[in-house]
C-alpha positions as CSV (number, residue, x, y, z in Angstrom):
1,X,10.0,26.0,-5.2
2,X,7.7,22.9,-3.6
3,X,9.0,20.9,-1.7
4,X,9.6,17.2,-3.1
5,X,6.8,15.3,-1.9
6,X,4.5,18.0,-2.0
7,X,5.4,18.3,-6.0
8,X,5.5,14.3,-5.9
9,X,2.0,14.7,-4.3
10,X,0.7,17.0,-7.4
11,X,2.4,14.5,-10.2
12,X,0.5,11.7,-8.7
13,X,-3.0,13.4,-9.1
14,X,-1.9,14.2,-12.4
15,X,-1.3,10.9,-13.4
16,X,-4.8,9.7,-11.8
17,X,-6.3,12.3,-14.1
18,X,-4.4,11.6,-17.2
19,X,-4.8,7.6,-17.2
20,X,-8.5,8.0,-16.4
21,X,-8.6,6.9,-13.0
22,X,-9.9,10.2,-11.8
23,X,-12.6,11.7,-14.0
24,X,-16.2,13.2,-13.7
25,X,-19.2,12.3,-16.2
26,X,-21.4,14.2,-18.0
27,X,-23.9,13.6,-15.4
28,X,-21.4,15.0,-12.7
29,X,-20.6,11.6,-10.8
30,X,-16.7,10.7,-10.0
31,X,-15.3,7.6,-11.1
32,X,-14.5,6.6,-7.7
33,X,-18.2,7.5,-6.0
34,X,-21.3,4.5,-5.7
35,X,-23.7,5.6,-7.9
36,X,-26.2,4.3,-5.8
37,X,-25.1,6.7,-2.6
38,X,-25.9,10.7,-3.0
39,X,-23.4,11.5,-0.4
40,X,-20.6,9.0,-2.3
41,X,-21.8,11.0,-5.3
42,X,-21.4,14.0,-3.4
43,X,-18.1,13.7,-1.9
44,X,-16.4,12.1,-4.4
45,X,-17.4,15.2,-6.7
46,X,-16.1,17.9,-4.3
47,X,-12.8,15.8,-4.0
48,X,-12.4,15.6,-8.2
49,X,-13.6,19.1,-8.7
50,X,-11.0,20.3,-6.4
51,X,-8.2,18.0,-8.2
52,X,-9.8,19.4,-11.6
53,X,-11.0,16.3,-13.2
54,X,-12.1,16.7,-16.1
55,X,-15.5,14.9,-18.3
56,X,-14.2,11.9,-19.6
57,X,-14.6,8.1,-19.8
58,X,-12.9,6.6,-17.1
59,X,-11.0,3.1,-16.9
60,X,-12.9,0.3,-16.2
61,X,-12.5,-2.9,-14.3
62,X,-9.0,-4.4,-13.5
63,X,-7.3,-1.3,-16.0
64,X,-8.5,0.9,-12.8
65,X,-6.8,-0.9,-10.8
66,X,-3.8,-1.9,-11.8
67,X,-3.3,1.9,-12.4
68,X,-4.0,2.4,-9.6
69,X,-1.5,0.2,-8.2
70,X,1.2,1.5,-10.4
71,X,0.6,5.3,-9.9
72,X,1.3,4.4,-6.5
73,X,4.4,2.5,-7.3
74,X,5.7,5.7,-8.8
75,X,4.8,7.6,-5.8
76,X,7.2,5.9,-3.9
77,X,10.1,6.0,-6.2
78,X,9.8,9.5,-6.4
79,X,9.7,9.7,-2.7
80,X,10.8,7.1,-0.4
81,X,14.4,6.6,-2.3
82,X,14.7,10.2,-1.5
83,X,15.3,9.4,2.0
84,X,18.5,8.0,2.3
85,X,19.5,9.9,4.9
86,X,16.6,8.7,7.2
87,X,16.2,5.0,5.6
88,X,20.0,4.2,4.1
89,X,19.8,1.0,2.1
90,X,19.4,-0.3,-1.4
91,X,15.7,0.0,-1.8
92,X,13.5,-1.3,-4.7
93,X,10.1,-0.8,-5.4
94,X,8.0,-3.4,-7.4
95,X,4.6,-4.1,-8.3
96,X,3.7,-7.2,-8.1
97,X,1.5,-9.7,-10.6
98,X,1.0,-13.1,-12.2
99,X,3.3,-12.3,-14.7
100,X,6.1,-10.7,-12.2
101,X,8.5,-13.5,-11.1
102,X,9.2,-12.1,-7.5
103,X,6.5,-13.4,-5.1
104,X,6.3,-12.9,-1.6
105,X,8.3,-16.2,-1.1
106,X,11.4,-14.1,-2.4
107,X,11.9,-12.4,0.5
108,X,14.2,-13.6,3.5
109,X,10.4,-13.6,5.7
110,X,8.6,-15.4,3.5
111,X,10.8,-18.1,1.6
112,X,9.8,-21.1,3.2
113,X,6.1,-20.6,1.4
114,X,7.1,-21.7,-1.4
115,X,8.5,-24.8,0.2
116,X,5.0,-25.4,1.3
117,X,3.3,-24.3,-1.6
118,X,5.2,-27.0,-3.2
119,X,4.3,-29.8,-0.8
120,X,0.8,-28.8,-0.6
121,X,0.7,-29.4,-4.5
122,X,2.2,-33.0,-4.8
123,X,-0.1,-33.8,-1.5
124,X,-3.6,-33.4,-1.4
125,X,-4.2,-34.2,1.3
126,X,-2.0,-31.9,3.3
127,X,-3.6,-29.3,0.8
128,X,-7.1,-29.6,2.6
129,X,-5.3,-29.2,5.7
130,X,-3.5,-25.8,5.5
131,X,-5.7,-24.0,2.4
132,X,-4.3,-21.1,1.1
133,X,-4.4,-19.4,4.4
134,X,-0.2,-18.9,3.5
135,X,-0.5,-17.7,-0.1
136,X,0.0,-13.6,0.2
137,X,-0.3,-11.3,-2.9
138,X,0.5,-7.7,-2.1
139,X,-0.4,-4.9,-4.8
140,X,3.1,-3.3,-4.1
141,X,6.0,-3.8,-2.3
142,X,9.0,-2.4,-0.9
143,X,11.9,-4.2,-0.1
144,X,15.7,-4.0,0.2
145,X,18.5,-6.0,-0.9
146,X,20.8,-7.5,2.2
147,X,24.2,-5.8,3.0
148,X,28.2,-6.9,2.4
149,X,30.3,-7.1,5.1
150,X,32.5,-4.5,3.9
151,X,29.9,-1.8,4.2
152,X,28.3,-3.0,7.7
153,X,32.1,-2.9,8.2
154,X,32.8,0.7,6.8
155,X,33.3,3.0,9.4
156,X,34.8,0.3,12.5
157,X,34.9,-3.2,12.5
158,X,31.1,-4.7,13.2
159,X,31.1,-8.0,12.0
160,X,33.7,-10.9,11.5
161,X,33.6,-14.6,11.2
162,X,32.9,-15.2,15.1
163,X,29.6,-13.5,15.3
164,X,25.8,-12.8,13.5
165,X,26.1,-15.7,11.5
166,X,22.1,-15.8,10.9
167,X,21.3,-12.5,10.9
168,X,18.9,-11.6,7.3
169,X,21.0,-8.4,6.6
170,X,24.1,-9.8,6.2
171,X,24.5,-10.9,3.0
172,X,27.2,-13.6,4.2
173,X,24.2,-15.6,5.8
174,X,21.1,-14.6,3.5
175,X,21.2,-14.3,-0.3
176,X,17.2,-13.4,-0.4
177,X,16.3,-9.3,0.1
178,X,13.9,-8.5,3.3
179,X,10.6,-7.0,2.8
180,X,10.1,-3.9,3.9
181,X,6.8,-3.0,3.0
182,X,3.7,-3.7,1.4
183,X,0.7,-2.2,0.3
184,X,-2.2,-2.9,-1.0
185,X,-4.1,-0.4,-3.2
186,X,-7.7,-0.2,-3.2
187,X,-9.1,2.5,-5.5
188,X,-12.8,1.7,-4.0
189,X,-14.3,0.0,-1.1
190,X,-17.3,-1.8,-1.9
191,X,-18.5,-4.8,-0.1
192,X,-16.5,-7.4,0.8
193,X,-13.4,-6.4,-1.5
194,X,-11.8,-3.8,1.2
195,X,-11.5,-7.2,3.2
196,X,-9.0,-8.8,1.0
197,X,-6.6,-6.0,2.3
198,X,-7.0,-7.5,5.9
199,X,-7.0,-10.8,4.9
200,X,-3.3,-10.4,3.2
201,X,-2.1,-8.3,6.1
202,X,-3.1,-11.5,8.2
203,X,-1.2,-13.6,5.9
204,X,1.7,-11.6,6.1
205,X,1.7,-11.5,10.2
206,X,1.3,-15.6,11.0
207,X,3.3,-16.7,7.7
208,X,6.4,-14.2,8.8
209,X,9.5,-15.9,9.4
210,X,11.2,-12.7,11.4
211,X,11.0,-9.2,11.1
212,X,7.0,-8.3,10.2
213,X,7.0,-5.7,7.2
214,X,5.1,-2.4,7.0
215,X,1.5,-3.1,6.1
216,X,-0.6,-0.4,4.7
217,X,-3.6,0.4,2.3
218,X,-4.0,2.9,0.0
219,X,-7.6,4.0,-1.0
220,X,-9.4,6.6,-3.1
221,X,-12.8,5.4,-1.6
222,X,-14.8,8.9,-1.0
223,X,-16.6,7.4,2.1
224,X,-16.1,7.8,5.4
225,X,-17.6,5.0,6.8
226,X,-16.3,2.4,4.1
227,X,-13.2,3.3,5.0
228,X,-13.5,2.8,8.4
229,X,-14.5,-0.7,7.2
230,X,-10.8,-1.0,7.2
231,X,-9.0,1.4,9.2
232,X,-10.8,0.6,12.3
233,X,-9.0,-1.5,14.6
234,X,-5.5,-2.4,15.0
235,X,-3.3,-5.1,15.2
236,X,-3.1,-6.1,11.4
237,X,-2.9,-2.9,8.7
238,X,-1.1,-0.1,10.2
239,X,-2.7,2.1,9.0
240,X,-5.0,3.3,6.1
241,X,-3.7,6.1,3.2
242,X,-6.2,8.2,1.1
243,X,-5.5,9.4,-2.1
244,X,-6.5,13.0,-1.5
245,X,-7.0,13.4,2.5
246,X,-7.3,17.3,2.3
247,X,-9.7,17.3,-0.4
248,X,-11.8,14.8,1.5
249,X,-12.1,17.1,4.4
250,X,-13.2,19.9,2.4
251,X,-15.0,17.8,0.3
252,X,-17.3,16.1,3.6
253,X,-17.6,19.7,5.5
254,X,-19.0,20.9,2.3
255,X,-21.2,17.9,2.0
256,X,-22.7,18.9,5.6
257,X,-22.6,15.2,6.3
258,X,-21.9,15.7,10.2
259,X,-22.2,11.7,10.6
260,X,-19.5,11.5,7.8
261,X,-17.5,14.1,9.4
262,X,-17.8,12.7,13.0
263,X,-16.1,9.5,11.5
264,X,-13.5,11.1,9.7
265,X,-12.5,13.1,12.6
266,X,-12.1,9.8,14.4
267,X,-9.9,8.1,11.6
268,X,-7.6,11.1,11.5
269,X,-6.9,12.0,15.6
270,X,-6.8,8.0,16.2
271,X,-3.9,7.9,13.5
272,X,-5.5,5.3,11.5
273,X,-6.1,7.7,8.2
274,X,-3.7,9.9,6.4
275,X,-2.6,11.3,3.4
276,X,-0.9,9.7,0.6
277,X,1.9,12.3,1.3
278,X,2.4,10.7,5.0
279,X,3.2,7.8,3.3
280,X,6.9,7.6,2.3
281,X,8.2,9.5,5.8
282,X,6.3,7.1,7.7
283,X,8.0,3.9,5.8
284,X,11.4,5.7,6.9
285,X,10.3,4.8,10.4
């Protein structure tokens, strides 16, 4: 019997495969490889032949990714509320959209955006002062609803009328749920778009009111070096995920690309890539 994220781990290729995320042409190219790259072409093929994609269309445009976005969603359910006994809470896991009411000014962090957001609106001129630097959108989120004092008070007597009295987990002093995590999923990296992960991470760091959520990306971007477009550095995302890390090992060694290679070794030991399976243990941290 697997164990339950590595059977998580096979449902969520499955469901790359099935929605047409993940496919090969009849030409032999990926859907996730730059057609204009022989080694994206290359790797990307050796990482869908080894997921056994199959010749089909594949989704185009914004379908792609908000598939994307939800396969990943799903992920997480079937994962990270698993690990109640390393992350108790009630946890909820939401994609986010124009049509989903909660926005990132729901959470305990981030409420007073839409204070500003309001302001900035009825005032012009205050609106060419502070742009849209504060306006965040995260792809997916994790977050978790604040606590009675009757279970902080559960085991012994924590809390009372006396003390915490502006503390966001308490649900006697904050009515909005803190957020925990978000992601942003990025099926490819090209150009400038792998920016607009590190652009909302830096939203979510100076517009944080508190406790500064997780902040990771999730990619199926073939490329070694476009990924390190992202996961180099630190001090904004924490770190970067990949769809399929082990098959994009394999997939580069059997490419021969040794400069490829060289800069994957370098993402992995400097803990700035993993695998979409590291992804709901580390959120338990």
């Amino acid at each position: 019997m697997q164990a339950l994220i590595a059977e998580a781990r096979r449902r969520y290729h499955a469901e790359l495969l099935a929605n047409g995320i993940l496919t090969i042409n009849d030409k032999g190219v990926a859907s996730n490889a730059d057609k204009g790259s022989d080694l994206s072409k290359k790797i990307a093929s050796g990482i869908a032949q080894r997921l056994m994609a199959n010749i089909q269309e594949k989704a185009v445009g914004q379908t792609a990714g908000a598939m994307f976005e939800e396969i990943n969603m799903n992920f997480l359910e079937s994962t990270f509320l698993h690990l109640q006994n390393l992350r108790p809470g009630k946890w909820h896991i939401v994609k986010l959209g124009n049509r989903n009411r909660i926005k990132t000014s729901s959470f305990a962090q981030y409420e007073h955006l839409e204070y500003l957001s309001q302001l900035a609106k009825k005032d012009s001129s205050l609106k060419a002062s502070i742009g849209n630097d504060y306006i965040v959108a995260p792809d997916v989120v994790v977050y978790r609803e604040t606590e009675p004092d009757e279970v902080i008070n559960e085991k012994k007597s924590i809390v009372d009328e006396t003390v915490c009295g502006h503390s966001d987990i308490r649900k006697a002093c904050n009515s909005l749920p803190i957020l925990h995590a978000s992601i942003s999923a990025k099926w490819t990296m090209r150009s400038d778009r792998s920016q607009n992960s590190r652009t909302e991470a830096l939203g979510l760091i100076r517009n944080r009111k508190g406790h500064l959520p997780h902040i990771v990306v999730v990619t199926g971007e073939p490329l070694p070096s476009r990924i390190a477009s992202i996961a180099l550095g630190t001090g904004d995302i924490d770190c970067v995920y990949h769809f399929a890390l082990y098959e994009l090992i394999e997939a580069v060694k059997e490419a021969k690309a040794e400069d490829a290679l060289e800069m994957l070794n370098i993402l992995i030991s400097g803990k700035r890539l993993k695998d979409i399976s590291d992804l709901p243990l580390d959120l338990a941290v």
